[in-house]
N, CA and C atoms as a LAMMPS dump frame, in Angstrom:
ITEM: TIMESTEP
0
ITEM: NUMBER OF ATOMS
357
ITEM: BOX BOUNDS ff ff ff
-5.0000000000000000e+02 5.0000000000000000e+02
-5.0000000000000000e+02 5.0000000000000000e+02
-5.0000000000000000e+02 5.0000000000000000e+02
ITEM: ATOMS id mol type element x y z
1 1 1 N -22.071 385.658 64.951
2 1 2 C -23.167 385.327 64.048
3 1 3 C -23.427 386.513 63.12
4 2 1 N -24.034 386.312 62.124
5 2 2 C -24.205 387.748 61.558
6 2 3 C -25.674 388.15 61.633
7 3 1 N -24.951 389.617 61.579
8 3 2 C -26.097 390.612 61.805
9 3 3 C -26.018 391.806 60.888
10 4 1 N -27.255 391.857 60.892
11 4 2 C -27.826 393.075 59.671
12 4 3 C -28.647 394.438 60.518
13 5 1 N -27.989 395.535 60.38
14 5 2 C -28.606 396.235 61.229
15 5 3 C -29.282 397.645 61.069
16 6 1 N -30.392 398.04 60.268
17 6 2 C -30.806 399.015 59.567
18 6 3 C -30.848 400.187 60.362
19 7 1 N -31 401.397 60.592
20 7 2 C -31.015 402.857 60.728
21 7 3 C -31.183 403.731 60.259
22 8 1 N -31.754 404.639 60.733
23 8 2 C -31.795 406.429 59.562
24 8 3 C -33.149 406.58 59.017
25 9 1 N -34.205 405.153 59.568
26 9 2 C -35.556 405.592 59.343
27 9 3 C -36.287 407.142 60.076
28 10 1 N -37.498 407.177 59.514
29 10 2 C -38.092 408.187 60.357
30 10 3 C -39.215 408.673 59.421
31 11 1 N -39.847 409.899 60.118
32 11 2 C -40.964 410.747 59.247
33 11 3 C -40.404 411.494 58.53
34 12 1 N -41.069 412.162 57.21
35 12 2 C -40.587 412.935 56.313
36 12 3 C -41.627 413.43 56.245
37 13 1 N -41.349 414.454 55.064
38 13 2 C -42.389 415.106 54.339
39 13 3 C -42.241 414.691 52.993
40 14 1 N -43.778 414.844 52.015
41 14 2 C -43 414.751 50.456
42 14 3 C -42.327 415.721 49.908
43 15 1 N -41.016 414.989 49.444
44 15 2 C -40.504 415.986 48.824
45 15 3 C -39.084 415.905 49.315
46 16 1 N -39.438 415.161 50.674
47 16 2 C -37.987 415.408 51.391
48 16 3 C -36.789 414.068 51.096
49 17 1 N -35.931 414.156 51.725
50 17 2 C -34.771 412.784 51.894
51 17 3 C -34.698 411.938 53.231
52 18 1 N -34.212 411.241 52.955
53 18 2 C -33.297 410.381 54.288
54 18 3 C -32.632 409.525 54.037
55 19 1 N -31.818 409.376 54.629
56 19 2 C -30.642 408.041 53.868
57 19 3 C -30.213 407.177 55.075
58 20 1 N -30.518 406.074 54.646
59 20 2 C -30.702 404.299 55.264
60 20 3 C -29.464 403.873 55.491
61 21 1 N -28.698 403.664 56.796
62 21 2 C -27.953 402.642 56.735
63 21 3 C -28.355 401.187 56.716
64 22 1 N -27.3 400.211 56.655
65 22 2 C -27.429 398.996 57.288
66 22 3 C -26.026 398.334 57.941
67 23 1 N -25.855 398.363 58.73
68 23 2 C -24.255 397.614 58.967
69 23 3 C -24.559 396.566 59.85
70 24 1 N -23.208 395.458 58.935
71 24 2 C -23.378 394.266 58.93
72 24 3 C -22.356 393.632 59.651
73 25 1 N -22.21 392.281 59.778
74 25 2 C -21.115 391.802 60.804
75 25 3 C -21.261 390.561 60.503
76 26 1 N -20.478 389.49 60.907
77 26 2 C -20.46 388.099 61.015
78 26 3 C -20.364 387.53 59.612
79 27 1 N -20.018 388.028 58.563
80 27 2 C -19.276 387.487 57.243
81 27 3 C -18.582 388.178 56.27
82 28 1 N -18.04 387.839 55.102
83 28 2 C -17.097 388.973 54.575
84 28 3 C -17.812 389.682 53.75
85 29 1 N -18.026 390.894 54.342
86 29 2 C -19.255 392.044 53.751
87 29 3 C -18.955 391.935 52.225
88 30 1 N -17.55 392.229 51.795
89 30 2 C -17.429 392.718 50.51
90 30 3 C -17.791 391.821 49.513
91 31 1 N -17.69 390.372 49.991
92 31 2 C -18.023 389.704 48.864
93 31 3 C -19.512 388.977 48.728
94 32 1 N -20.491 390.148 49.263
95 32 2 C -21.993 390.434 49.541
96 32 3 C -23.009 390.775 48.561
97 33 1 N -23.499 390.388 47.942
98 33 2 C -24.286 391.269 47.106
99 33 3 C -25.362 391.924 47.953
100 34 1 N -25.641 393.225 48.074
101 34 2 C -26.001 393.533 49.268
102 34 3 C -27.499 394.478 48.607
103 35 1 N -28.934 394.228 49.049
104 35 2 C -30.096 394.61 48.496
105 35 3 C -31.176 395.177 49.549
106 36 1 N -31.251 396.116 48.833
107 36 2 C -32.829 397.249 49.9
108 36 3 C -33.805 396.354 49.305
109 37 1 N -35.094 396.32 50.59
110 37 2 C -36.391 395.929 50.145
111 37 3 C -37.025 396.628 51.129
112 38 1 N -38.503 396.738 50.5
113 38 2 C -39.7 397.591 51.153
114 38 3 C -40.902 396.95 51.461
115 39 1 N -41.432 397.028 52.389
116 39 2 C -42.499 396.361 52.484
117 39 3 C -43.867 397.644 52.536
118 40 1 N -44.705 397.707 52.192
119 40 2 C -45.95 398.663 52.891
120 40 3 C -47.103 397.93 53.551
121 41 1 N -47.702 398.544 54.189
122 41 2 C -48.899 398.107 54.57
123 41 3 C -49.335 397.199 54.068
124 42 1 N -49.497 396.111 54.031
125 42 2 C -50.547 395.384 53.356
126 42 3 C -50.453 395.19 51.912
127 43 1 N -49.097 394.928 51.948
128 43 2 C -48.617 394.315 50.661
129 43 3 C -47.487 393.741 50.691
130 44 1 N -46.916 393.084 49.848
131 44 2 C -46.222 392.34 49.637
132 44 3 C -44.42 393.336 49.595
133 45 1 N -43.598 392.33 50.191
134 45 2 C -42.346 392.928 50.281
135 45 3 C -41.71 393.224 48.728
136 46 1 N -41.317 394.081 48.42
137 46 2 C -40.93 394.25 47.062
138 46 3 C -39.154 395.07 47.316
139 47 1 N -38.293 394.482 46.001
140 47 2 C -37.224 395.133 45.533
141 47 3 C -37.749 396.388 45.811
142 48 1 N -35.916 396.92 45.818
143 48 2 C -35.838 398.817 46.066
144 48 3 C -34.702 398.709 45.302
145 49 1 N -33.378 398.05 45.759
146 49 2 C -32.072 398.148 44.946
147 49 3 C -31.585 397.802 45.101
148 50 1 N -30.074 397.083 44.412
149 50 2 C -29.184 396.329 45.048
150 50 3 C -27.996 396.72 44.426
151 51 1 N -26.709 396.471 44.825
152 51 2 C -25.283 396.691 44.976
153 51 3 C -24.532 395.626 45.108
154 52 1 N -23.479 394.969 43.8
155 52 2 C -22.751 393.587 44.314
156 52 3 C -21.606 394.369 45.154
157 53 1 N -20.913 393.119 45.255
158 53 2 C -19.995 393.182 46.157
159 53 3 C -18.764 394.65 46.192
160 54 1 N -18.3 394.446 44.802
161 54 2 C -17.016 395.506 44.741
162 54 3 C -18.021 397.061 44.781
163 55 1 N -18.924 397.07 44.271
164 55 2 C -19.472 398.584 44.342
165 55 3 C -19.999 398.41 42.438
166 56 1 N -19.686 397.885 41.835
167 56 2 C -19.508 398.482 40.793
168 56 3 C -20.543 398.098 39.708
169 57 1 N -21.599 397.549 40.311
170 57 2 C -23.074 397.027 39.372
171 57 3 C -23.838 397.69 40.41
172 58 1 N -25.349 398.296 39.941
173 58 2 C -26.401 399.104 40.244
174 58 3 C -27.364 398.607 39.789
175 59 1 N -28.562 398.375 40.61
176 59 2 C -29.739 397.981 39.525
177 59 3 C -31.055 398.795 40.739
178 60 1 N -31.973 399.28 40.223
179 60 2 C -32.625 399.925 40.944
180 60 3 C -34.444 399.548 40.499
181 61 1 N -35.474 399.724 41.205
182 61 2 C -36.297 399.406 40.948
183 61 3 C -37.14 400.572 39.888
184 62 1 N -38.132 400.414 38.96
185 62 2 C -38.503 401.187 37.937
186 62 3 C -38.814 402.577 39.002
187 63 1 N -39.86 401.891 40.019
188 63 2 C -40.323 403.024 40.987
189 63 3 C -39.412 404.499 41.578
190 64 1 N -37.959 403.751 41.864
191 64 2 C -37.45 404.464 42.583
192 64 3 C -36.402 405.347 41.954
193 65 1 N -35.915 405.138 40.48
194 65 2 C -34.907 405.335 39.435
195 65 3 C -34.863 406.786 39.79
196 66 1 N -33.934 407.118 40.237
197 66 2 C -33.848 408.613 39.446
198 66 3 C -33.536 409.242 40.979
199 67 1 N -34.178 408.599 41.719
200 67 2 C -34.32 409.67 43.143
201 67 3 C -33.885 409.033 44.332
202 68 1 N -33.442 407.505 44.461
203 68 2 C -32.45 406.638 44.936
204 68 3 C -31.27 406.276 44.622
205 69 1 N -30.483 406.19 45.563
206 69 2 C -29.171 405.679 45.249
207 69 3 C -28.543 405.234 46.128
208 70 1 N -27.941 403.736 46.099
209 70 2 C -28.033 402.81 46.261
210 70 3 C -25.989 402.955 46.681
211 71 1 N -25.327 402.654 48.063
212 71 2 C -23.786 402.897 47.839
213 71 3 C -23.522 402.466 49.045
214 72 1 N -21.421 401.829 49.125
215 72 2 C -21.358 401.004 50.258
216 72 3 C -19.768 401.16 50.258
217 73 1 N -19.57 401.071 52.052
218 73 2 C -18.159 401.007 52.305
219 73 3 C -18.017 399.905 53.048
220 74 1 N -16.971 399.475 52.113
221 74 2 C -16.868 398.321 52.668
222 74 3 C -15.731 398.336 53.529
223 75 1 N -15.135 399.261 54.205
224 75 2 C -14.274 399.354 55.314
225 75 3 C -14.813 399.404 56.207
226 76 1 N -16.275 400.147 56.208
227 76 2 C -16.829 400.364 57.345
228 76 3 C -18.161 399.032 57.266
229 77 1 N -18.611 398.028 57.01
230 77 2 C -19.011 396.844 56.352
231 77 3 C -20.601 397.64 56.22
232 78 1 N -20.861 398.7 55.761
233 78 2 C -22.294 399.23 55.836
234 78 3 C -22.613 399.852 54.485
235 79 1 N -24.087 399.577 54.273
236 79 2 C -24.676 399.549 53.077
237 79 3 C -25.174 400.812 53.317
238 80 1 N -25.633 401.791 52.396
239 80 2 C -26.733 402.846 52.419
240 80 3 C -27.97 402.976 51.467
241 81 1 N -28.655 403.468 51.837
242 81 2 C -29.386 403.587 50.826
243 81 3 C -30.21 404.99 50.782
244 82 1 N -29.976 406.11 49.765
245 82 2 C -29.872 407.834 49.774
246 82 3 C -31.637 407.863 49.107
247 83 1 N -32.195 408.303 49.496
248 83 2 C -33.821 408.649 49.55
249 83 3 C -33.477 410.317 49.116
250 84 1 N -34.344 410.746 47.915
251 84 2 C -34.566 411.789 47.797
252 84 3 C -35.602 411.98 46.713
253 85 1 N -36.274 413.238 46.803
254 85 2 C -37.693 413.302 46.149
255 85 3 C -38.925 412.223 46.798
256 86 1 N -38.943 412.109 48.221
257 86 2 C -39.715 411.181 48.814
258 86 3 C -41.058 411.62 48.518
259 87 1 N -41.96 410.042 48.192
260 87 2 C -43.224 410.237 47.961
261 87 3 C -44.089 409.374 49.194
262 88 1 N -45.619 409.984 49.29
263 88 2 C -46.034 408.582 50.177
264 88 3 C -46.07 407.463 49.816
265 89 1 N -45.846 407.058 48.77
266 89 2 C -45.871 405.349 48.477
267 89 3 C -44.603 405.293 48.458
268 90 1 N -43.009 405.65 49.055
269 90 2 C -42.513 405.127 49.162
270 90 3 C -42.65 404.845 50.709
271 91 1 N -43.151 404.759 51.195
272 91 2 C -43.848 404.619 52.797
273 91 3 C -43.545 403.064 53.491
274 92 1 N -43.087 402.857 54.073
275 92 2 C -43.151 401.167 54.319
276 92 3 C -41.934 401.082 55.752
277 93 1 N -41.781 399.625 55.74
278 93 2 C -40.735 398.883 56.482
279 93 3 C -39.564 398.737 55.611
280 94 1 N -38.354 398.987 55.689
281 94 2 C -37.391 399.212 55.056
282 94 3 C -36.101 397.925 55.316
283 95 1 N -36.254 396.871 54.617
284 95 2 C -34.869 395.87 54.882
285 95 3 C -33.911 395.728 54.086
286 96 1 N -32.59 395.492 54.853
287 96 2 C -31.546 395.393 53.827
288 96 3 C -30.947 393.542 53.974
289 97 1 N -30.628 393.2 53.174
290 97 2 C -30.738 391.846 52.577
291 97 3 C -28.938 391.61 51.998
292 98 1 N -28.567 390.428 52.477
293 98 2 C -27.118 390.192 52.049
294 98 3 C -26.946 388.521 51.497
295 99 1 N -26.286 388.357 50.144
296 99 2 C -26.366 387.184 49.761
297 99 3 C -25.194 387.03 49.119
298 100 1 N -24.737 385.96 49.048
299 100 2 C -23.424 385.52 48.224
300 100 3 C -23.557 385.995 46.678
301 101 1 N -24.446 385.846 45.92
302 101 2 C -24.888 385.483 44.6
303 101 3 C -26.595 386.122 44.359
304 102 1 N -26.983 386.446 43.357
305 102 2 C -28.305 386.406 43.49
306 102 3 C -29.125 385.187 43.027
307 103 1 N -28.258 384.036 42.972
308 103 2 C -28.767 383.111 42.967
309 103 3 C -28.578 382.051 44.175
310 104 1 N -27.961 382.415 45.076
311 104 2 C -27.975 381.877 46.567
312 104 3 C -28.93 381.526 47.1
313 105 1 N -29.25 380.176 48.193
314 105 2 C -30.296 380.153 48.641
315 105 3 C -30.003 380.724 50.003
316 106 1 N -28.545 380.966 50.359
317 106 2 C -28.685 381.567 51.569
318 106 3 C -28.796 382.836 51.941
319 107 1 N -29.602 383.419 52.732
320 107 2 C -29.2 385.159 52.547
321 107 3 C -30.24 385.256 53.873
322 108 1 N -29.515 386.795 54.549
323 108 2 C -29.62 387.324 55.425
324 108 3 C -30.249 388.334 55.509
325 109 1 N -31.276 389.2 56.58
326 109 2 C -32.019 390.019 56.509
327 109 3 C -31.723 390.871 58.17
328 110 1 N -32.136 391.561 57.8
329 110 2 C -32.192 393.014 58.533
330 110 3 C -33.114 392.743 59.486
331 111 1 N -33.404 393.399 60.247
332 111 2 C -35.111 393.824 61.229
333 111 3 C -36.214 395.129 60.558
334 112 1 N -34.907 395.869 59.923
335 112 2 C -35.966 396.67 59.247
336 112 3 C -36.014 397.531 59.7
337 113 1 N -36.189 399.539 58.999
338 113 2 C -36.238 400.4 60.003
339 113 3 C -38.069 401.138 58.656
340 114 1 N -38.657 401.835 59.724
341 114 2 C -39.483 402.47 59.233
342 114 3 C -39.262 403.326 58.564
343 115 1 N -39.634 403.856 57.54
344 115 2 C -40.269 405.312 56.835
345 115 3 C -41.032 405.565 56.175
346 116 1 N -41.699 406.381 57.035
347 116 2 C -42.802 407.136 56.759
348 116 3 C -42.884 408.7 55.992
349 117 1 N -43.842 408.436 54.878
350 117 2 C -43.65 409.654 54.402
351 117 3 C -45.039 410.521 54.103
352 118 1 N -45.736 412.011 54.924
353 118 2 C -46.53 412.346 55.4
354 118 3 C -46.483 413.455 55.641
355 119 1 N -47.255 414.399 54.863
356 119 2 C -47.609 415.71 55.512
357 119 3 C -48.354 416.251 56.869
C-alpha cells in the first residue's frame, strides 16, 4: 500500500535549519508530483512547496522563497525539504503530499512531522 513517511522534525532556534525528509513506497515515486504543506496551530493547512516528478519544476510559497528548498531522489523514492533562516511562524505540523498531476483527485499524505521554532 503506499506510504508517506515524514522525518527530521524537531526544535530549533530562529535563525536556525532543519531539513525534512519524506520517503515513500507503494507507487512509482518518480512519476509523483511530490508537495510540502504546513499546518499551525489553529489554522488552516497551507502550501510550502512542491517538486514534479523528474526534479525539474520548483514552485515555492511567497512566505518561504529564498530560505527553502525544495529536492528529491528518486533512487532513494524520498522527498526533502531544506529549512534555513527559520522563523517562528514557520512553526507547525509538517506534511508531505504525492499526486499524479496537480490536477488529480487522487493524492496521498504523510502523518506529518513537527517543527517547532523557539527560543
Amino acid at each position: 500500500q503506499v506510504q508517506l513517511v515524514e522525518s527530521g522534525g524537531g526544535l530549533v532556534q530562529p535563525g536556525g535549519s532543519l531539513r525534512l525528509s519524506c520517503a515513500a513506497s507503494g507507487f512509482t515515486f518518480s512519476y509523483y508530483v511530490m508537495t510540502w504543506y504546513r499546518q499551525a496551530p489553529g489554522k488552516e493547512r497551507e502550501w510550502v512547496a512542491l517538486l514534479t516528478g523528474t526534479g525539474g519544476s520548483t514552485n515555492y510559497a511567497d512566505s518561504v522563497k529564498g530560505r527553502f528548498t525544495v529536492s528529491r531522489d528518486n533512487d532513494k523514492n524520498t522527498v526533502y525539504l531544506t529549512m534555513n533562516s527559520l522563523k517562528p511562524e514557520d512553526t507547525g505540523v509538517y506534511y508531505c503530499n504525492a499526486r499524479r498531476s496537480m490536477s488529480s483527485p487522487i493524492q496521498y499524505w504523510g502523518q506529518g512531522t513537527q517543527v517547532t521554532v523557539s527560543s
